[in-house]
C-alpha positions as CSV (number, residue, x, y, z in Angstrom):
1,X,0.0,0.0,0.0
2,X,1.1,3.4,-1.2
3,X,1.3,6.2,1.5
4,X,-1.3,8.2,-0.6
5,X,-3.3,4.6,-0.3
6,X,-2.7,4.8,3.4
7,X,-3.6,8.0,3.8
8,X,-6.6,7.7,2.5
9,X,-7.7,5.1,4.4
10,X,-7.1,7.2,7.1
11,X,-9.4,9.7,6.0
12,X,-12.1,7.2,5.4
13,X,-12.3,5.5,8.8
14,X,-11.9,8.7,10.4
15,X,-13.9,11.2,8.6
16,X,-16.3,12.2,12.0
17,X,-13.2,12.8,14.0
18,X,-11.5,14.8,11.9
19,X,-14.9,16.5,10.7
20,X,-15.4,17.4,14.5
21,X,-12.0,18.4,15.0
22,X,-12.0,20.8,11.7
23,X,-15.9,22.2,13.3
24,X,-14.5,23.0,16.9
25,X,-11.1,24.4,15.8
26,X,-13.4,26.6,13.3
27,X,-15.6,28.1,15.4
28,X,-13.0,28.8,17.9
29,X,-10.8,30.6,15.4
30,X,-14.0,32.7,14.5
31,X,-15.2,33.2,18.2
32,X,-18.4,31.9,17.2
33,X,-21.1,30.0,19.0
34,X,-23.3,27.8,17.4
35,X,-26.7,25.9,18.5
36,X,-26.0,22.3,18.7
37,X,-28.3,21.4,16.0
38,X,-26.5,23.8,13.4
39,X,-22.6,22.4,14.7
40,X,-24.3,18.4,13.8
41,X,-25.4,19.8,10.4
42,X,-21.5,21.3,9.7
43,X,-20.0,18.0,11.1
44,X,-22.0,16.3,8.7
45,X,-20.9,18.3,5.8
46,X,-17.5,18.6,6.2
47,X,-17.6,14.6,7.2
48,X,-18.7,14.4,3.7
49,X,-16.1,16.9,2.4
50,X,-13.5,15.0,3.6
51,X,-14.6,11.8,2.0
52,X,-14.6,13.9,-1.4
53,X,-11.0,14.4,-0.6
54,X,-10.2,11.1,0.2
55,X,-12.2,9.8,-3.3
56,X,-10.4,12.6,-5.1
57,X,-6.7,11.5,-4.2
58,X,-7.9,8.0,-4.8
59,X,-8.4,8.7,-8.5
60,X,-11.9,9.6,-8.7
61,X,-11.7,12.9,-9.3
62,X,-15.1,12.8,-11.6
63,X,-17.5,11.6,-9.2
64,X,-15.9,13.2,-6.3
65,X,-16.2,16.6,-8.3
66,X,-20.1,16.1,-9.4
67,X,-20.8,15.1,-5.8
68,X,-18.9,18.0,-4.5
69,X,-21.0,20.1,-6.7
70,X,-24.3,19.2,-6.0
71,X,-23.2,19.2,-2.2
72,X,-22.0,23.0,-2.2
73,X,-25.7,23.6,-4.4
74,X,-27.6,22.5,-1.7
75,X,-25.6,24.2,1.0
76,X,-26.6,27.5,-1.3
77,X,-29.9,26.6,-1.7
78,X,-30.6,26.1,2.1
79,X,-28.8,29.5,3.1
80,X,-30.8,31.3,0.5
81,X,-34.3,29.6,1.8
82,X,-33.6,30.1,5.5
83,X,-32.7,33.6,4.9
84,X,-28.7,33.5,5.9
85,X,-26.7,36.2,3.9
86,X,-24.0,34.6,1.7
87,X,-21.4,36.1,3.4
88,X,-22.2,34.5,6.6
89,X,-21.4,31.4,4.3
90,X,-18.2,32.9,2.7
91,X,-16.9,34.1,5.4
92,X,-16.0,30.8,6.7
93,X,-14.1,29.6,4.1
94,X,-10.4,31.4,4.9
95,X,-10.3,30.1,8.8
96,X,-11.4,26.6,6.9
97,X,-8.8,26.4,4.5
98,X,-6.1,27.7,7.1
99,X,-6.9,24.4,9.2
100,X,-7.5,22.1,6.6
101,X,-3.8,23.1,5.4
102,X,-2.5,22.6,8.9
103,X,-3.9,19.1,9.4
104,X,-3.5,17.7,6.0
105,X,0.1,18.9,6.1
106,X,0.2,17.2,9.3
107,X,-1.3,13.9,8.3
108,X,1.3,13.9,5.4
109,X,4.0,14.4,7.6
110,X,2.7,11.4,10.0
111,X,2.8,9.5,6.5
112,X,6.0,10.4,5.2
113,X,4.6,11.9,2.2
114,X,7.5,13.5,-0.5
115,X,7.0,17.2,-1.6
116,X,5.6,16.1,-4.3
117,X,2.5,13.9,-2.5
118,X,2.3,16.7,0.1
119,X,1.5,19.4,-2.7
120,X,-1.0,17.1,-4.7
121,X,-3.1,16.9,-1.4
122,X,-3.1,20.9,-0.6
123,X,-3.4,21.5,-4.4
124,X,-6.9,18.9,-4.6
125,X,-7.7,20.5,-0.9
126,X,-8.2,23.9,-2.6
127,X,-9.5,22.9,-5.9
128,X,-12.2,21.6,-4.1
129,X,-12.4,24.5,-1.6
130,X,-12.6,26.8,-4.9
131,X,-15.2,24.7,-6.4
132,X,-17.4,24.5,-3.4
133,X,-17.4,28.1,-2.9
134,X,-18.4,29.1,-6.8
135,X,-21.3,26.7,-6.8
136,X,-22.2,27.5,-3.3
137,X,-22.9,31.4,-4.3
138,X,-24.0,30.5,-7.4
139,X,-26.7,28.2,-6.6
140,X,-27.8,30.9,-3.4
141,X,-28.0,33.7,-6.2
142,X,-30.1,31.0,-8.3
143,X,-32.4,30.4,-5.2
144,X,-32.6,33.7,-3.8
145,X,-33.2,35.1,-7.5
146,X,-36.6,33.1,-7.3
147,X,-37.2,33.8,-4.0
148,X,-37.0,37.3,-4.5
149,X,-39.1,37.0,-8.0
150,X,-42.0,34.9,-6.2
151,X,-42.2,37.6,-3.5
152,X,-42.5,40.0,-6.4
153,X,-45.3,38.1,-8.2
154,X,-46.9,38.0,-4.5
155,X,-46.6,42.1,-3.7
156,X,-48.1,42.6,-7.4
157,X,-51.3,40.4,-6.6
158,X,-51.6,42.5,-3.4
159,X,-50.7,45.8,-4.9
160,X,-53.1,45.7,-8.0
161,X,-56.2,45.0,-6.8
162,X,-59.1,45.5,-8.5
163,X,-62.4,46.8,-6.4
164,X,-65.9,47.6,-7.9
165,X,-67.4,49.9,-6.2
166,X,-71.3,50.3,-7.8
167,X,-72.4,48.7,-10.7
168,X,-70.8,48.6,-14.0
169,X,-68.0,51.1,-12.0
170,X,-64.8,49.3,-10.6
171,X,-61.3,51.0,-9.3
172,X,-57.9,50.0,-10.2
173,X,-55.7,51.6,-7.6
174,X,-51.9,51.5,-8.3
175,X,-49.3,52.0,-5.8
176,X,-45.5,51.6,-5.7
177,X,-43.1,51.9,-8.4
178,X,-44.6,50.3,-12.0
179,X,-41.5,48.3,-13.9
180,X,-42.2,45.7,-16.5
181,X,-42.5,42.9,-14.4
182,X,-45.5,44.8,-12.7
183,X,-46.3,46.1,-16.0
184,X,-46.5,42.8,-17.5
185,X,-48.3,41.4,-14.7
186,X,-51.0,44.0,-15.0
187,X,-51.1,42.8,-18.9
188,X,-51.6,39.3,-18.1
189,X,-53.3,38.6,-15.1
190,X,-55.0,42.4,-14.2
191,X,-57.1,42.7,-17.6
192,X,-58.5,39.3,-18.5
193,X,-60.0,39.7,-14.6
194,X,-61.2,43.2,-15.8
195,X,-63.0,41.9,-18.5
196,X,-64.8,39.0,-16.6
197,X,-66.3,41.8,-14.1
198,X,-69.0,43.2,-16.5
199,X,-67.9,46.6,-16.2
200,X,-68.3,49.5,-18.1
201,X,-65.9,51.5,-16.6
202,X,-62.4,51.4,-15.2
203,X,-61.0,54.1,-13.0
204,X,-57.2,54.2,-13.0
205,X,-55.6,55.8,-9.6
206,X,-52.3,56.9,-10.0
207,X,-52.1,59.0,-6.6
208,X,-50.1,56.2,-5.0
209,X,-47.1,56.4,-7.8
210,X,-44.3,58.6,-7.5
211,X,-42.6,58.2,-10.8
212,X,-42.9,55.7,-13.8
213,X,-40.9,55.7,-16.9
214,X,-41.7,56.4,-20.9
215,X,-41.6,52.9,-21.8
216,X,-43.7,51.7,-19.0
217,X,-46.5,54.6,-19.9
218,X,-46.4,53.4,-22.9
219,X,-47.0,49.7,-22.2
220,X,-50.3,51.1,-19.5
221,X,-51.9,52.7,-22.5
222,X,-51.6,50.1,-24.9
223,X,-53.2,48.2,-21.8
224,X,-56.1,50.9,-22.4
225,X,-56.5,50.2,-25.7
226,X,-57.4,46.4,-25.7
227,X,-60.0,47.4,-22.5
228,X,-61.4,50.0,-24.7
229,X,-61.7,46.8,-27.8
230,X,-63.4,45.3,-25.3
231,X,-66.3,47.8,-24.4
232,X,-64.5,49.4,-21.2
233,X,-63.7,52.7,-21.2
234,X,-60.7,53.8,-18.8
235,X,-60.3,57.0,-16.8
236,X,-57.3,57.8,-14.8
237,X,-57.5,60.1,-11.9
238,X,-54.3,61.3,-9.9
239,X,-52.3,61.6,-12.3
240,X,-48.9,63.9,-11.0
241,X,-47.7,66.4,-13.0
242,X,-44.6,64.9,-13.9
243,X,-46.1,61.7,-14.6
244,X,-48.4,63.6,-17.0
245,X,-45.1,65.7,-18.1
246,X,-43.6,62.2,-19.1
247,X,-46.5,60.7,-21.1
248,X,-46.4,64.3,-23.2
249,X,-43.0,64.1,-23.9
250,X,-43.4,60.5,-25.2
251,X,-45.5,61.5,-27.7
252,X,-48.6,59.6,-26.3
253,X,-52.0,60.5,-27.1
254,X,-54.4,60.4,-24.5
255,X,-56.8,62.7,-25.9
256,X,-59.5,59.7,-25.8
257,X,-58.7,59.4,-22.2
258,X,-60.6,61.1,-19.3
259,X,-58.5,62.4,-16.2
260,X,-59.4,63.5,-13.3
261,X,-57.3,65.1,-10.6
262,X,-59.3,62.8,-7.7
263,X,-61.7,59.9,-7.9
264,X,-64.8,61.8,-6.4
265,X,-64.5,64.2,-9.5
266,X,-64.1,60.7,-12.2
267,X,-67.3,59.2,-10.1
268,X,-69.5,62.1,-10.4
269,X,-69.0,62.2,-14.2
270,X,-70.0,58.9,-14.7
271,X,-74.0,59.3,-15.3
């Protein structure tokens, strides 16, 4: 048996102890203190690091790297779901790497490793280090991207809601910033509901928006335009200056549009 082969088996039958050890000697260089439930879930991981390692320097680098990969992902993915910042994550890695040096060197020492053996296991130590960390923040920017989009589609549901208020009459009140997501949304999901209220009239309330590009105005009145196809006519009250100021210099017509300043003024000329 090789002292690479040895060492190995090292690793293997003592992954939990050395996982333990590389825990404790972390949090202690950090100053941190864990709850016992969160220092079983990192003894876990890094007892399964280890065995990466140990696969790695055995000649499987392949597997070892796909399982490695899909290992950091879901340490990503669970920081992004439970809310943790990624540099809570990150920010672990240095002290890490620093011990995991010390006691590999160590190890290779107790096994008489030659320069050469000694640099193969630091070099695969921090190609999987490097590894672990790209496809740990990329895979919490994948999660937290879609967290942060669902709670997006969520705040538009609650922020467009559409309220009839007499019959034939109903009030779309806007409030918030419009982008195109919310744009869009208000395009797909907003006007097909419109149209299956039997309404005659839509009032628009733009008193709760404070500022709203040319290409967004653009993309509310060609939202106008199918209602209007469809028999409902659209009046917009609270509509800022500068908002106003912003559809005139885009060159849009809203000559076929009523506006009020306030809603008691667009209900009163609705006979």
């Amino acid at each position: 048996m090789t002292a690479v082969s040895e060492f190995t088996d090292y690793l293997n039958k003592n992954t939990e102890l050395l996982a333990v050890e590389i825990v404790d000697a972390v949090l202690d260089k950090m100053k941190l203190e864990i709850p016992e439930w969160e220092k079983e879930q990192a003894i876990k991981m890094y007892i399964e690091f280890i065995g990466f390692l140990a696969r790695r320097l055995n000649g499987n680098e392949e597997i070892a790297s796909e399982d490695l990969i899909l290992w950091s992902r879901g340490n990503g993915e669970r920081a992004a779901s439970s809310g943790e910042r990624i540099s809570e994550i990150i920010v672990r890695y240095p002290p890490t790497r620093m011990i995991l040096t010390e006691m590999m060197i160590q190890l290779a020492v107790k096994y008489t490793f030659s320069v050469k053996e000694i640099s193969l296991v630091i070099n695969e130590m921090n190609l999987m280090l490097d590894i672990s960390i790209n496809e740990t923040i990329f895979a919490f920017e994948r999660r937290n991207d879609k967290i942060l989009q669902d709670t997006q589609r969520e705040m538009e549901k609650l922020s467009a809601p559409i309220v009839p208020i007499r019959d034939g009459i109903a009030i779309l009140p806007l409030i918030g910033k419009i982008d195109f997501y919310r744009a869009e949304y208000l395009s797909q999901n907003v006007v097909p509901r419109i149209a299956e209220l039997d309404i005659d009239y839509l009032i628009v309330d733009f008193s709760g928006i404070l500022d709203i590009d040319l290409e967004i105005a653009q993309y509310l009145y060609t939202i106008e335009s199918v209602l209007r196809l469809i028999g409902i006519q659209t009046i917009v009250t609270g509509l800022r200056p500068s908002l106003a100021q912003t559809v005139v210099r885009g060159g849009i017509d809203m000559s076929n549009i009523k506006t009020f300043a306030h809603l008691k003024q667009a209900l009163e000329s609705i006979k």
